[in-house]
C-alpha positions in Angstrom: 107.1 76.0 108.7 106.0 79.2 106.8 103.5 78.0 104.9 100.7 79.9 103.5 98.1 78.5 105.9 100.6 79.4 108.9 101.3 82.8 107.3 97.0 83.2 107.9 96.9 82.0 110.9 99.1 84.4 112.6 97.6 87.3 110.7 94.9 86.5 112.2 96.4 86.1 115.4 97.9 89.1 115.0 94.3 90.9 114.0 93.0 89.7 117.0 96.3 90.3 119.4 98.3 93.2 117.8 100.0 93.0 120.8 102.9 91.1 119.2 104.7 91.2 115.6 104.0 88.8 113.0 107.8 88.1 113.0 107.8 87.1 116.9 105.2 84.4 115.9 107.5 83.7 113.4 110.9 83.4 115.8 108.8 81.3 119.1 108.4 78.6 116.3 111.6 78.7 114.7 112.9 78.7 118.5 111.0 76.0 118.9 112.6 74.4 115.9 116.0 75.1 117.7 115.2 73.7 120.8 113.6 70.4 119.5 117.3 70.1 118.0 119.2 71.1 120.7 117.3 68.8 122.7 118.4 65.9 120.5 121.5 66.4 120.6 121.8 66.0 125.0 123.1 63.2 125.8 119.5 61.5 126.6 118.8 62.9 123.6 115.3 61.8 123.4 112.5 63.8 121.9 109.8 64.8 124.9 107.1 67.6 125.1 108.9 70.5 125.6 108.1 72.2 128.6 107.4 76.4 129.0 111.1 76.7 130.7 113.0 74.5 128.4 111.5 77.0 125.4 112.5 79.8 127.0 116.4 78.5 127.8 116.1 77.5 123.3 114.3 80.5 122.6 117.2 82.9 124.4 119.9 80.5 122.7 118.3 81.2 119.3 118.2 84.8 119.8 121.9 85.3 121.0 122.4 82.9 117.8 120.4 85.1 115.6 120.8 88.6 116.3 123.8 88.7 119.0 124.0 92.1 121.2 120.3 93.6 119.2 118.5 90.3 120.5 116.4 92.5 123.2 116.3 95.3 120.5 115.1 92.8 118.0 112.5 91.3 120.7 111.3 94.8 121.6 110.4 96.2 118.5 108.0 93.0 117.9 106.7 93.5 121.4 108.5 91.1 123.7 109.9 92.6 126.9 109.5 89.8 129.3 109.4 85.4 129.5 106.1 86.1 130.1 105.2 87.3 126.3 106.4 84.3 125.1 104.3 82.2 127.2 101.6 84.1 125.1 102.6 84.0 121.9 102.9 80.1 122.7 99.3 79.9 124.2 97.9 82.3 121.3 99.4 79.4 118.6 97.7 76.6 121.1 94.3 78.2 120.6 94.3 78.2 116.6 96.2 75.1 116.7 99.8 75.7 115.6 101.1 74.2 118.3 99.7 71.9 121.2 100.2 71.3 124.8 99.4 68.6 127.2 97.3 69.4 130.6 100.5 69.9 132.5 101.4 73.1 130.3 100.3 76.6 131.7 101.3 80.1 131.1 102.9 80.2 134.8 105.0 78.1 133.4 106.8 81.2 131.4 106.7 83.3 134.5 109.9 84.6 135.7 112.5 82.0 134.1 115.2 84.6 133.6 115.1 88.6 133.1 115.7 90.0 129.6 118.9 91.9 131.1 120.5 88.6 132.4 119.5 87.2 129.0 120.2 89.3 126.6 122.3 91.9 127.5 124.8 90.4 129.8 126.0 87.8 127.7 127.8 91.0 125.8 129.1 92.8 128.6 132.7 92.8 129.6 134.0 90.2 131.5 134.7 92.7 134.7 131.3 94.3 133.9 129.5 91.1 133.8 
């Protein structure tokens, strides 16, 4: 999905939010990606609108998958600290039409789903420390 009309688009988002990294535009859709897959693979394994929660549970997958221990490293330096900055990065690609939603689908609904500790560091602790 990194075409050059997507590329625009989320310089542009960028330019107008330069609150978050080209590249974490880049990861929520390729998380995306990831969870659509994963999703296909439970055993309904039907495709549905993803909801804000079941995004965050792929995205944090994808991460660990991606970067291991640096995932919140990673996510800071591109500006994500929180669920909430994905929510967004997902609502920023909704306005210019990279992704869509349905009228069910609100920010609130990347509010608190897990802390980046629990998500990203723990996995990688110790057994006994964990």
């Amino acid at each position: 999905m990194d075409t050059p009309e997507f590329r625009s688009k989320i310089r542009q988002l960028v330019e107008a939010d330069p609150r978050y990294h080209e590249e974490a535009y880049r990861f929520v859709r390729e998380g995306l990606d990831y969870t659509v897959k994963e999703l296909k693979k439970a055993p309904e394994g039907r495709i549905h609108h993803v909801r804000g929660h079941e995004l965050l549970q792929g995205i944090r997958c994808y991460a660990i998958d991606q970067f291991g221990p640096v995932s919140l490293a990673v996510l800071r330096k591109w500006g994500i600290s929180r669920c909430e900055d994905f929510g967004e990065i997902v609502f920023n690609m909704v306005e210019i039409g990279l992704l869509g939603k349905t009228d069910q689908d609100d920010r609130a609904d990347f509010s608190g789903v897990y802390t980046f500790e629990e998500a990203f560091v723990t996995p990688f602790l110790p057994r006994s420390a964990a």
